[in-house]
PDB file of N, H, CA, C and O in Angstrom:
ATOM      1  N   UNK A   1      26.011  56.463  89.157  1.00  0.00           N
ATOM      2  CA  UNK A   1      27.093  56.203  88.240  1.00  0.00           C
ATOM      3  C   UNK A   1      26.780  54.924  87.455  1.00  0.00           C
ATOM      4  O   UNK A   1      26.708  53.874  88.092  1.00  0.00           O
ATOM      5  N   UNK A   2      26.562  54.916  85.949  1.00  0.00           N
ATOM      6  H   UNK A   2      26.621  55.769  85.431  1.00  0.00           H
ATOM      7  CA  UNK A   2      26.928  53.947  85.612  1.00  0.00           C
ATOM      8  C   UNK A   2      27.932  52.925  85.117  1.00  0.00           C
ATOM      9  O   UNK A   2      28.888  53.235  84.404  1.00  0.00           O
ATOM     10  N   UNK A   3      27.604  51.370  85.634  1.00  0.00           N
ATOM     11  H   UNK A   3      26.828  51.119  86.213  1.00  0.00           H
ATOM     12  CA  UNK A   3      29.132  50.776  85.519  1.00  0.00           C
ATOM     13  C   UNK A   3      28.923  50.076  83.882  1.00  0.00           C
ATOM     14  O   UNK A   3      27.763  49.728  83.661  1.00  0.00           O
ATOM     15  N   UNK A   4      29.729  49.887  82.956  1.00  0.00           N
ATOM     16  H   UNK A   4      30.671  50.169  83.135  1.00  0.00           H
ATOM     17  CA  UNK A   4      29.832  49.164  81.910  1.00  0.00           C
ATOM     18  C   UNK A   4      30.830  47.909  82.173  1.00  0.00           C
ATOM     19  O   UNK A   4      31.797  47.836  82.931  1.00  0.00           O
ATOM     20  N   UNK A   5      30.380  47.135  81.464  1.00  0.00           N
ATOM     21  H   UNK A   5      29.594  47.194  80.848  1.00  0.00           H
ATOM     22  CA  UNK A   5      30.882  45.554  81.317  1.00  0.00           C
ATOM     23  C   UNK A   5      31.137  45.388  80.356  1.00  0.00           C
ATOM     24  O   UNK A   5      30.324  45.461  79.435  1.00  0.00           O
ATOM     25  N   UNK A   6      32.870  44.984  80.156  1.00  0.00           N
ATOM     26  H   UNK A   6      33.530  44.925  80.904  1.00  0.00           H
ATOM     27  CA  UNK A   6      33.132  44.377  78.439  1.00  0.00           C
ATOM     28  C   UNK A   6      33.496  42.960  79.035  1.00  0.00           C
ATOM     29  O   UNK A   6      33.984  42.481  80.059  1.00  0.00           O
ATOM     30  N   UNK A   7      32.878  42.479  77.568  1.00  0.00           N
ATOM     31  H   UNK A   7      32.482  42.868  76.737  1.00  0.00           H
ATOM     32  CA  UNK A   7      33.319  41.485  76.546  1.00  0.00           C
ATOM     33  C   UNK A   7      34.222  40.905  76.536  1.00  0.00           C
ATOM     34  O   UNK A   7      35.081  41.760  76.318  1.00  0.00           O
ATOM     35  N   UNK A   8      34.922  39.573  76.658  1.00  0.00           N
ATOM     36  H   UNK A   8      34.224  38.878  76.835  1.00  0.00           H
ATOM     37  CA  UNK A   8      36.147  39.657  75.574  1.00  0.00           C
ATOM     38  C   UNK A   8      35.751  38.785  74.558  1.00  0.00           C
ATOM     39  O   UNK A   8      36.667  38.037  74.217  1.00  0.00           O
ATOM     40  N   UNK A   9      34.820  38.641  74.026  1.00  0.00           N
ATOM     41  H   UNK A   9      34.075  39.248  74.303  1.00  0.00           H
ATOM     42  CA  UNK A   9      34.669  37.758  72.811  1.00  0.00           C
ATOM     43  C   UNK A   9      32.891  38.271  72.385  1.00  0.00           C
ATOM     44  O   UNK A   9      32.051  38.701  73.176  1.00  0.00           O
ATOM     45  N   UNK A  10      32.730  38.030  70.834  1.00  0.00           N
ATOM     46  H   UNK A  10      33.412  37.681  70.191  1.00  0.00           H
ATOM     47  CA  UNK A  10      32.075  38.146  70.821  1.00  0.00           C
ATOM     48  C   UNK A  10      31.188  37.460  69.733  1.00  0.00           C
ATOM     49  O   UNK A  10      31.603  37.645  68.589  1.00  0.00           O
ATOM     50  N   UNK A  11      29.841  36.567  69.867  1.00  0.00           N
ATOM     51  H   UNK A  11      29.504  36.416  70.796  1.00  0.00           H
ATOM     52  CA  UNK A  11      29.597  35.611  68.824  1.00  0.00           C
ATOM     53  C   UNK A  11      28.778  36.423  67.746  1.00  0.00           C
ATOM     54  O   UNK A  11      28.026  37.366  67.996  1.00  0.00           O
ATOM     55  N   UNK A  12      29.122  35.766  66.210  1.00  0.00           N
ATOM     56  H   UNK A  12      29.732  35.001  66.007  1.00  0.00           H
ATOM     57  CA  UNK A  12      28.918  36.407  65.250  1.00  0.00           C
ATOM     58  C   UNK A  12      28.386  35.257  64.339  1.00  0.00           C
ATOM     59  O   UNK A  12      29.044  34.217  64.364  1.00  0.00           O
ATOM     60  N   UNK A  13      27.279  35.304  63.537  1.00  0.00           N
ATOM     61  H   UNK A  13      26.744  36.149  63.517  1.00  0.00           H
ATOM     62  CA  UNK A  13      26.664  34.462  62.573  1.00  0.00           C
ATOM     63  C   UNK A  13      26.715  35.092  61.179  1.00  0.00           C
ATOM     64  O   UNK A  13      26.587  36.310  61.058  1.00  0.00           O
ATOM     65  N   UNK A  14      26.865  34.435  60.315  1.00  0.00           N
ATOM     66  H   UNK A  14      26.969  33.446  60.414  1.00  0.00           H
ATOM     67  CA  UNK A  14      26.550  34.618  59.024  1.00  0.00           C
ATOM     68  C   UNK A  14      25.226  33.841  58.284  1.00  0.00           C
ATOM     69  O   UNK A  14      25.187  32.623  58.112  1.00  0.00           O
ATOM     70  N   UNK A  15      24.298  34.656  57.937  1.00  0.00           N
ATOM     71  H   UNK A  15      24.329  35.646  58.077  1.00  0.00           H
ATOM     72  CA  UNK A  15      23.303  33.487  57.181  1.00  0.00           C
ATOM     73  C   UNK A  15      23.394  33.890  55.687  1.00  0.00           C
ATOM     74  O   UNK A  15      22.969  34.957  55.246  1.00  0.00           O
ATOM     75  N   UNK A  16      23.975  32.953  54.983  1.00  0.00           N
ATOM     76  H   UNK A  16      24.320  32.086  55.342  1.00  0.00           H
ATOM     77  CA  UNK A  16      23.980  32.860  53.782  1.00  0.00           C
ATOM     78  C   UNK A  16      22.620  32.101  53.265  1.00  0.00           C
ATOM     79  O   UNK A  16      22.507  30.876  53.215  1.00  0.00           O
ATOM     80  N   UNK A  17      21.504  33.145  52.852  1.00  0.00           N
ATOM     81  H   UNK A  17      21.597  34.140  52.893  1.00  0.00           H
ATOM     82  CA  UNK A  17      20.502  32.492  52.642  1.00  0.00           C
ATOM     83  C   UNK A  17      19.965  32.800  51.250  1.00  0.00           C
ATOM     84  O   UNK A  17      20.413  33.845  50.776  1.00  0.00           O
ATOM     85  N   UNK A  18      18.893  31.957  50.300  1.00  0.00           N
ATOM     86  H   UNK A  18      18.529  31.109  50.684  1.00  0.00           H
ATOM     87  CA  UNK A  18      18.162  32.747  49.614  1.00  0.00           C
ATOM     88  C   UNK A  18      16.567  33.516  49.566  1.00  0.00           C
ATOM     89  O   UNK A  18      15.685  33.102  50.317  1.00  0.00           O
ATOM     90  N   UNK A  19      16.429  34.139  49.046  1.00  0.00           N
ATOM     91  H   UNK A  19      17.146  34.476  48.435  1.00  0.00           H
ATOM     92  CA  UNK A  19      15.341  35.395  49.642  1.00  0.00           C
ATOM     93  C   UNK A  19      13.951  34.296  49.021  1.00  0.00           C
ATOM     94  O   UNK A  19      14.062  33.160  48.559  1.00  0.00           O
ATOM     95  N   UNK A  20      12.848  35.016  49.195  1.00  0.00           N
ATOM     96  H   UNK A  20      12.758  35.938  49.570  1.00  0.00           H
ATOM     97  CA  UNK A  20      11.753  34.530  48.919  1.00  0.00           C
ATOM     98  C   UNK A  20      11.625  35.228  47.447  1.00  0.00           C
ATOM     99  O   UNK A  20      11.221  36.391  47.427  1.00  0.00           O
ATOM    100  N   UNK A  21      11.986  34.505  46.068  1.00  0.00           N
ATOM    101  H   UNK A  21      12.313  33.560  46.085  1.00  0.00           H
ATOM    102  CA  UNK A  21      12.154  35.321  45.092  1.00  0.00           C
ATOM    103  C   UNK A  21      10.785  36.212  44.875  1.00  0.00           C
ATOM    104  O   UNK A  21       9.692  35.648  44.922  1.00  0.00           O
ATOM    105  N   UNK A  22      10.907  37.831  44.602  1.00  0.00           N
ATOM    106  H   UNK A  22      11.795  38.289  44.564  1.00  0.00           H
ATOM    107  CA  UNK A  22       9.814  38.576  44.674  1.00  0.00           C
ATOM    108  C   UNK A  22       8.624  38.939  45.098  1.00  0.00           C
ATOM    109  O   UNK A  22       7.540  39.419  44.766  1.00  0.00           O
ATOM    110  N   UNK A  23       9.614  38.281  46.460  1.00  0.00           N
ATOM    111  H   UNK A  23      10.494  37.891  46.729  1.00  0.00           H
ATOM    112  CA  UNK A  23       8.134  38.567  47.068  1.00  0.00           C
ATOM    113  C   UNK A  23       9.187  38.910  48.580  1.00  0.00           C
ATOM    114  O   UNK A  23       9.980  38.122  49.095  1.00  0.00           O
ATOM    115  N   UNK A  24       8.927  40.065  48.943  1.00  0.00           N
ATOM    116  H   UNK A  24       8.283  40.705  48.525  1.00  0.00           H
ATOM    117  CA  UNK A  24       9.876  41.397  50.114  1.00  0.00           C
ATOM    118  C   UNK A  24       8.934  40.682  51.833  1.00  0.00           C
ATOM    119  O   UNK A  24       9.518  39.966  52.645  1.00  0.00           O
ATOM    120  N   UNK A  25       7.527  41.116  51.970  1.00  0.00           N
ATOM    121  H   UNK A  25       7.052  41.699  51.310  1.00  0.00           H
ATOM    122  CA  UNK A  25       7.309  40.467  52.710  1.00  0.00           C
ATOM    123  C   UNK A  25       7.711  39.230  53.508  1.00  0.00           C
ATOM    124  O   UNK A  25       8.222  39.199  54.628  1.00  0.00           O
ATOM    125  N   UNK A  26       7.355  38.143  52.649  1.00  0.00           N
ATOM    126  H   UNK A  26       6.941  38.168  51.740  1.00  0.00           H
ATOM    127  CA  UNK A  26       7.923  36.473  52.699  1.00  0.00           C
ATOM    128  C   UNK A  26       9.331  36.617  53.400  1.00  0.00           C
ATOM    129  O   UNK A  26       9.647  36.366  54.563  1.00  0.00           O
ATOM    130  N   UNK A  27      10.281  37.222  52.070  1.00  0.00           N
ATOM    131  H   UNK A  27      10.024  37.426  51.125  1.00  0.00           H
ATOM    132  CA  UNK A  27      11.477  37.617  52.700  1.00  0.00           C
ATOM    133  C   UNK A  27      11.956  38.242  54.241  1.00  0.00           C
ATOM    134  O   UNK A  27      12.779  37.751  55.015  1.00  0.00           O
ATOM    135  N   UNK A  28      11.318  39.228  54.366  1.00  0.00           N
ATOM    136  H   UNK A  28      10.650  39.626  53.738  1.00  0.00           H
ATOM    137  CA  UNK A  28      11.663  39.996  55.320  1.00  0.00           C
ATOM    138  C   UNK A  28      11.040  38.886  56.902  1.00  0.00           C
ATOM    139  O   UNK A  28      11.538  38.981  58.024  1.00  0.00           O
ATOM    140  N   UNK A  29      10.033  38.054  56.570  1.00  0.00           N
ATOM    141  H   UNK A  29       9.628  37.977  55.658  1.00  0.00           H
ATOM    142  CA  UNK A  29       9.532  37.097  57.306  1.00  0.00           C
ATOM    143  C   UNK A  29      10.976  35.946  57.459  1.00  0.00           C
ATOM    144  O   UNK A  29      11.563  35.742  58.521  1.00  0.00           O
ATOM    145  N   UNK A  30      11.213  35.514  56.558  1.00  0.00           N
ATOM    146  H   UNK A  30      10.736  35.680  55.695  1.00  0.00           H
ATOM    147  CA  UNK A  30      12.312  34.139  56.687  1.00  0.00           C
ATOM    148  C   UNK A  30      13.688  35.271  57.765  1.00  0.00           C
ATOM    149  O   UNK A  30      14.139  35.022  58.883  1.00  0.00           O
ATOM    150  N   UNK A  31      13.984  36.426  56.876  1.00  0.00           N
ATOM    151  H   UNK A  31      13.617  36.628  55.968  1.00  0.00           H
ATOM    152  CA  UNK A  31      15.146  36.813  57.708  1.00  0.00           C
ATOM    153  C   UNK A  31      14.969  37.035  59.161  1.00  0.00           C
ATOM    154  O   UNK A  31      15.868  36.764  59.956  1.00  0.00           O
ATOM    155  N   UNK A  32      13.774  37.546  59.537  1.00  0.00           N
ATOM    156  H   UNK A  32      13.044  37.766  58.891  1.00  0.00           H
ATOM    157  CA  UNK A  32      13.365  37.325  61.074  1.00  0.00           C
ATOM    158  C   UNK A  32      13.533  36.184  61.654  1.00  0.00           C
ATOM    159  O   UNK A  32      13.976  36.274  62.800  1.00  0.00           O
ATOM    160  N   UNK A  33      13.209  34.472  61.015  1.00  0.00           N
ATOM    161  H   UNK A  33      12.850  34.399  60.085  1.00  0.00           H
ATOM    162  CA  UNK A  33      13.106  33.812  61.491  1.00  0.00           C
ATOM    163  C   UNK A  33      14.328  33.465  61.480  1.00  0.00           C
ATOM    164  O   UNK A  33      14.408  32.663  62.411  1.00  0.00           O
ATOM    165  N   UNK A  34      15.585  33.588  60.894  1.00  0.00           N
ATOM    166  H   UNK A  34      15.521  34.240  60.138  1.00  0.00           H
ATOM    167  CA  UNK A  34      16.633  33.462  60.947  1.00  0.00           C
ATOM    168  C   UNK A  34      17.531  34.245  61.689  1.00  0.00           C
ATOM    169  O   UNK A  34      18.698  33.880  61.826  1.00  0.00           O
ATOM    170  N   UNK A  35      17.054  35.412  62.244  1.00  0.00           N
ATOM    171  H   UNK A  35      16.105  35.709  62.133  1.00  0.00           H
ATOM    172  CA  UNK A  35      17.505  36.266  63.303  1.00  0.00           C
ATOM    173  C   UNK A  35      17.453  35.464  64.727  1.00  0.00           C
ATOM    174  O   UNK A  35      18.384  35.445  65.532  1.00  0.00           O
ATOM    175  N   UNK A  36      16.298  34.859  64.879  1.00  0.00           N
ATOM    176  H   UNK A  36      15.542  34.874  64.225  1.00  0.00           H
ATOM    177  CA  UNK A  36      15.660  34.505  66.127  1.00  0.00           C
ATOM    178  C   UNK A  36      16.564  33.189  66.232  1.00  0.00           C
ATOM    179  O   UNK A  36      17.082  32.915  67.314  1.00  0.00           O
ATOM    180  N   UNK A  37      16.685  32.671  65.520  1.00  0.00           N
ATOM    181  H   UNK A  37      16.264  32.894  64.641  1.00  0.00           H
ATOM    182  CA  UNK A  37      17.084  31.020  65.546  1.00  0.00           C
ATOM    183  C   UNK A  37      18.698  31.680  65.989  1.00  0.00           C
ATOM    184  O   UNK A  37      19.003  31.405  67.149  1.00  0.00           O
ATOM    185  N   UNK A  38      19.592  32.382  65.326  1.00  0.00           N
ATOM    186  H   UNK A  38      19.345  32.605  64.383  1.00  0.00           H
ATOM    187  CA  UNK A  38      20.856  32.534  65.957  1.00  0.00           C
ATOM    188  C   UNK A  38      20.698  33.250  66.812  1.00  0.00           C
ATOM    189  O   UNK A  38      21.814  33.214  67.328  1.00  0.00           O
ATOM    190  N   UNK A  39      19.837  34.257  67.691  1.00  0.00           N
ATOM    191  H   UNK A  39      18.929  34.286  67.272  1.00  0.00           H
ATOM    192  CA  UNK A  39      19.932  34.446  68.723  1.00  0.00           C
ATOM    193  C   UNK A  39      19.466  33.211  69.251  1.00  0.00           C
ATOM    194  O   UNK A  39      20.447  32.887  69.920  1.00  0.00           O
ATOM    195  N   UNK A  40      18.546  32.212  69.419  1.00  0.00           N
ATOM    196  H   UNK A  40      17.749  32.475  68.876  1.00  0.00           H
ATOM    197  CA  UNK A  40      18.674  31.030  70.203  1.00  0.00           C
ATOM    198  C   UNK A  40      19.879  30.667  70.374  1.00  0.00           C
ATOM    199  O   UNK A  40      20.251  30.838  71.535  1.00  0.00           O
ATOM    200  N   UNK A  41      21.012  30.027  69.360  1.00  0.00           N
ATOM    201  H   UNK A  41      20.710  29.888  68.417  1.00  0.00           H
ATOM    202  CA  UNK A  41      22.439  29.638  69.251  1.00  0.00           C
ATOM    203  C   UNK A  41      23.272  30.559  70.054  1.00  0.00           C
ATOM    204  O   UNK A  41      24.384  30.101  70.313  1.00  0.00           O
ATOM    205  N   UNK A  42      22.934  32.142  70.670  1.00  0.00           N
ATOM    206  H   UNK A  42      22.030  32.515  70.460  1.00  0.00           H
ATOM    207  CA  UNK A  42      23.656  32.612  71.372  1.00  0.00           C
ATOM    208  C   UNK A  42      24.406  33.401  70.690  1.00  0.00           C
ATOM    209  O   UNK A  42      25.422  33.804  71.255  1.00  0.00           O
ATOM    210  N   UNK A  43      24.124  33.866  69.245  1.00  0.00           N
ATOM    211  H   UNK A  43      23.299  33.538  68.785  1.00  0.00           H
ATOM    212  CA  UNK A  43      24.659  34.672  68.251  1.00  0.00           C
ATOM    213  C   UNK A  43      24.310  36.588  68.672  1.00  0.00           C
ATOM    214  O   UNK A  43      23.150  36.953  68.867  1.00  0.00           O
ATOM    215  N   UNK A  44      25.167  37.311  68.728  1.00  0.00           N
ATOM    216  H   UNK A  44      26.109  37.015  68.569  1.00  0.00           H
ATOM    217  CA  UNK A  44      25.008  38.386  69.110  1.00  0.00           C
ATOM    218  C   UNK A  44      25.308  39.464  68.056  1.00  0.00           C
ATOM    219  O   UNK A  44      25.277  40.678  68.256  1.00  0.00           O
ATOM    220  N   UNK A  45      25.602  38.840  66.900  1.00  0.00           N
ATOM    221  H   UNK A  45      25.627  37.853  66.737  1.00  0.00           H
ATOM    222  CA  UNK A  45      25.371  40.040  65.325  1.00  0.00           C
ATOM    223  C   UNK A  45      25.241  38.694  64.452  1.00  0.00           C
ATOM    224  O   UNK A  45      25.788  37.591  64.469  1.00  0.00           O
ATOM    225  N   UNK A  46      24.305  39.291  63.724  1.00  0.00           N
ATOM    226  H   UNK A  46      23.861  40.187  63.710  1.00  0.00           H
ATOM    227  CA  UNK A  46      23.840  38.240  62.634  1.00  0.00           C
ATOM    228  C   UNK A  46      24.079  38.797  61.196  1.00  0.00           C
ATOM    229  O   UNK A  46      23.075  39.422  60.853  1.00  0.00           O
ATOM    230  N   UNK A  47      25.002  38.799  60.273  1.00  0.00           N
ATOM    231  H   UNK A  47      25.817  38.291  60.552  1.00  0.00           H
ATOM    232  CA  UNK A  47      25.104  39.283  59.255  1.00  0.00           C
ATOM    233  C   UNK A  47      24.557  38.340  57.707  1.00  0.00           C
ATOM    234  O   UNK A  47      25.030  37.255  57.366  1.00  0.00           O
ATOM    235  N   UNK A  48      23.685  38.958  57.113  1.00  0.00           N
ATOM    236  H   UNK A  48      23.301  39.839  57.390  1.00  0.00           H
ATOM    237  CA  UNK A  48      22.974  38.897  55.768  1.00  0.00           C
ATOM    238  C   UNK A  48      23.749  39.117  54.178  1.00  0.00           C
ATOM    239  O   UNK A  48      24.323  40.176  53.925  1.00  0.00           O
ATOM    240  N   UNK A  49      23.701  38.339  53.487  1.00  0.00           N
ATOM    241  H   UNK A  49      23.235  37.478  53.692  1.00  0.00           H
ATOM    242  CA  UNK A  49      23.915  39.349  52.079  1.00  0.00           C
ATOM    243  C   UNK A  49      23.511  40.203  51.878  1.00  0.00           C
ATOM    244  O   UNK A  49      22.455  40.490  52.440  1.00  0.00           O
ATOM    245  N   UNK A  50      24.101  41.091  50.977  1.00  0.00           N
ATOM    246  H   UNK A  50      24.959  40.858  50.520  1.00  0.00           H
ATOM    247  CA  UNK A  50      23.778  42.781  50.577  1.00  0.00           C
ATOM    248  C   UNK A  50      22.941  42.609  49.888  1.00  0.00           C
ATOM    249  O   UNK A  50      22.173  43.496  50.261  1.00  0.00           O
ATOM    250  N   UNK A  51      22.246  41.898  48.770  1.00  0.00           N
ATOM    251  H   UNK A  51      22.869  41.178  48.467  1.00  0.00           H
ATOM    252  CA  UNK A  51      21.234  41.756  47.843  1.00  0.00           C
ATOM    253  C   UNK A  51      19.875  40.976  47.961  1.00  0.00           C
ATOM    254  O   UNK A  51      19.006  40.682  47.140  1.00  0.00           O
ATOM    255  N   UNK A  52      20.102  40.669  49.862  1.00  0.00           N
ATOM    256  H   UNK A  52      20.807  40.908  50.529  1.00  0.00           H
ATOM    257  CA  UNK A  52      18.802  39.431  50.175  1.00  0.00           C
ATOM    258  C   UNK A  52      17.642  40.262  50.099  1.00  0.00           C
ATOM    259  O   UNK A  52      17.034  39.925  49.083  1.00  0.00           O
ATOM    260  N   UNK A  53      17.070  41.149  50.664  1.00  0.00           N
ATOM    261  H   UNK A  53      17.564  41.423  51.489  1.00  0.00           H
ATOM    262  CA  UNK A  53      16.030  41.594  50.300  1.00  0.00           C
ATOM    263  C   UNK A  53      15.697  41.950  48.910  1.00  0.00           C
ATOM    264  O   UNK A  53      14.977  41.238  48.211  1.00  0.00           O
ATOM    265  N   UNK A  54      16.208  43.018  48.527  1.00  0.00           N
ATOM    266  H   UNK A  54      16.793  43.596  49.096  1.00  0.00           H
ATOM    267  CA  UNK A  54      15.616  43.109  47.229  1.00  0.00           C
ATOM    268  C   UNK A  54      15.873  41.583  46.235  1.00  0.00           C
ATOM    269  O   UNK A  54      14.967  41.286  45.457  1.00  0.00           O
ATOM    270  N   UNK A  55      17.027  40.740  46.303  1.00  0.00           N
ATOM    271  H   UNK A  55      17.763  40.981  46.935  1.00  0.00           H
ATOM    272  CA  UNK A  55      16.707  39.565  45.389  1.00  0.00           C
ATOM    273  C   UNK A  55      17.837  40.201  44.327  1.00  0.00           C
ATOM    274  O   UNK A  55      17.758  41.314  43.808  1.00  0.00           O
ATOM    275  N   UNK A  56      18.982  39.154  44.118  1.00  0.00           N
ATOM    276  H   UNK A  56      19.047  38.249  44.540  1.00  0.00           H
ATOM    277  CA  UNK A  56      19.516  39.963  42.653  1.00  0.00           C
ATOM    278  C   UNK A  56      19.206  39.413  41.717  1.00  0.00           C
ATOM    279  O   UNK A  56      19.120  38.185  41.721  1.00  0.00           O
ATOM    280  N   UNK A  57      18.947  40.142  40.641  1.00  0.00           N
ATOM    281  H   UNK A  57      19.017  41.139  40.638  1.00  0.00           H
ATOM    282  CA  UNK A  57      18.810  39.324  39.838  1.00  0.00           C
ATOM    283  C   UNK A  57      19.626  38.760  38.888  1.00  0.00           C
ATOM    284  O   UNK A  57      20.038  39.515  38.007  1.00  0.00           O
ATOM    285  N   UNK A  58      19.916  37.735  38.867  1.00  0.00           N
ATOM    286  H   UNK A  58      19.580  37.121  39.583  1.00  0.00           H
ATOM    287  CA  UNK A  58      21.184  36.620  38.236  1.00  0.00           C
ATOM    288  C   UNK A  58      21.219  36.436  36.760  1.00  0.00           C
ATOM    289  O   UNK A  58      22.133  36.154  35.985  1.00  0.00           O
ATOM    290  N   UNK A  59      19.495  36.766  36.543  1.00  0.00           N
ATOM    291  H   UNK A  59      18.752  36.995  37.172  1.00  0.00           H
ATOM    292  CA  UNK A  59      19.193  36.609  34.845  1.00  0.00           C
ATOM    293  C   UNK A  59      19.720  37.603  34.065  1.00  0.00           C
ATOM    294  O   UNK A  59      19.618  37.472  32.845  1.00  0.00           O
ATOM    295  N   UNK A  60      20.450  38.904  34.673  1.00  0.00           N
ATOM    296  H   UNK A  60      20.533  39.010  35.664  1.00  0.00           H
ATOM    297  CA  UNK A  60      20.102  40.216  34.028  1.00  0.00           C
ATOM    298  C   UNK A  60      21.494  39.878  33.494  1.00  0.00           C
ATOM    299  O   UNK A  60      21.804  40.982  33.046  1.00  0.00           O
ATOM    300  N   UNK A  61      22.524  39.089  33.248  1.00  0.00           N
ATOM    301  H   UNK A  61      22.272  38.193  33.612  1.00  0.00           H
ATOM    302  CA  UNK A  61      24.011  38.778  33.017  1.00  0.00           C
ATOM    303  C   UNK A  61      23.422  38.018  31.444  1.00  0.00           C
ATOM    304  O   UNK A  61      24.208  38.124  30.504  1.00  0.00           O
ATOM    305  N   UNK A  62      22.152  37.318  31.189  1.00  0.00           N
ATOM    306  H   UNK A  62      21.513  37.232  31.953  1.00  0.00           H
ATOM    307  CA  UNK A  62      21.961  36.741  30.313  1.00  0.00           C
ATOM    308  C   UNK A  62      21.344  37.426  29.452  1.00  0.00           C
ATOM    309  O   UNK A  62      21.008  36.957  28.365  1.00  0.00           O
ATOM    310  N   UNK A  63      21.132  38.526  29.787  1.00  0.00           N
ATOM    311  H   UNK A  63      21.405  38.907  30.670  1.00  0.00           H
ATOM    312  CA  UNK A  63      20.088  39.614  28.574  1.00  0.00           C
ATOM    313  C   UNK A  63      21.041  40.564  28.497  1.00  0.00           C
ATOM    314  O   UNK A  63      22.113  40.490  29.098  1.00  0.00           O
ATOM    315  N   UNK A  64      20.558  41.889  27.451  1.00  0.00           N
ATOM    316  H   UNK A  64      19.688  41.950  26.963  1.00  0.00           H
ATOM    317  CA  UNK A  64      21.095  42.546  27.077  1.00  0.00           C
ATOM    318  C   UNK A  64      21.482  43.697  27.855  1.00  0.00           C
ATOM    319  O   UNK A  64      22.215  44.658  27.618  1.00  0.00           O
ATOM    320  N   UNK A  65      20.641  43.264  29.067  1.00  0.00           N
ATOM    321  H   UNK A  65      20.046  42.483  29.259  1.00  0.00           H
ATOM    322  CA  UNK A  65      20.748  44.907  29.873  1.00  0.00           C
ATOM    323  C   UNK A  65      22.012  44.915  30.747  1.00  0.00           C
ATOM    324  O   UNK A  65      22.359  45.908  31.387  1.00  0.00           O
ATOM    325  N   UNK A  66      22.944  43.291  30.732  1.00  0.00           N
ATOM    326  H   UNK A  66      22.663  42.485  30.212  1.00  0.00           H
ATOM    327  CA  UNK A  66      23.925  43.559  31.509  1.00  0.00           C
ATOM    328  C   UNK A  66      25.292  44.619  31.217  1.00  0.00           C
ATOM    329  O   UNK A  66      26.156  44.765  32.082  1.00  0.00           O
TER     330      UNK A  66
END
């Protein structure tokens, strides 16, 4: 039989970071290292911006294509 164990709390991080502009690798490297560091802190979901990997781009509001 297995037994399950809850919780009553549960720690949550936010990293508000910026990406390695255009370059996905680099990126996907820093967000690892930022995974690892709040699991050190004892963080048990680590949530990202929606646009960190790909990078948004901020310029596209200043050209015509916005």
């Amino acid at each position: 039989m297995k037994t399950t164990t809850h919780k009553d709390s549960l720690t949550i991080g936010m990293a508000q970071i910026a990406p390695v502009w255009l370059n996905r690798e680099d990126t996907f490297a820093k967000v690892a290292e930022y995974i690892s560091a709040a699991n050190d802190d004892g963080c048990e979901l680590v949530a990202f911006g929606e646009a960190l990997v790909p990078g948004y781009p901020f310029w596209i509001e200043g050209t015509n294509g916005a």
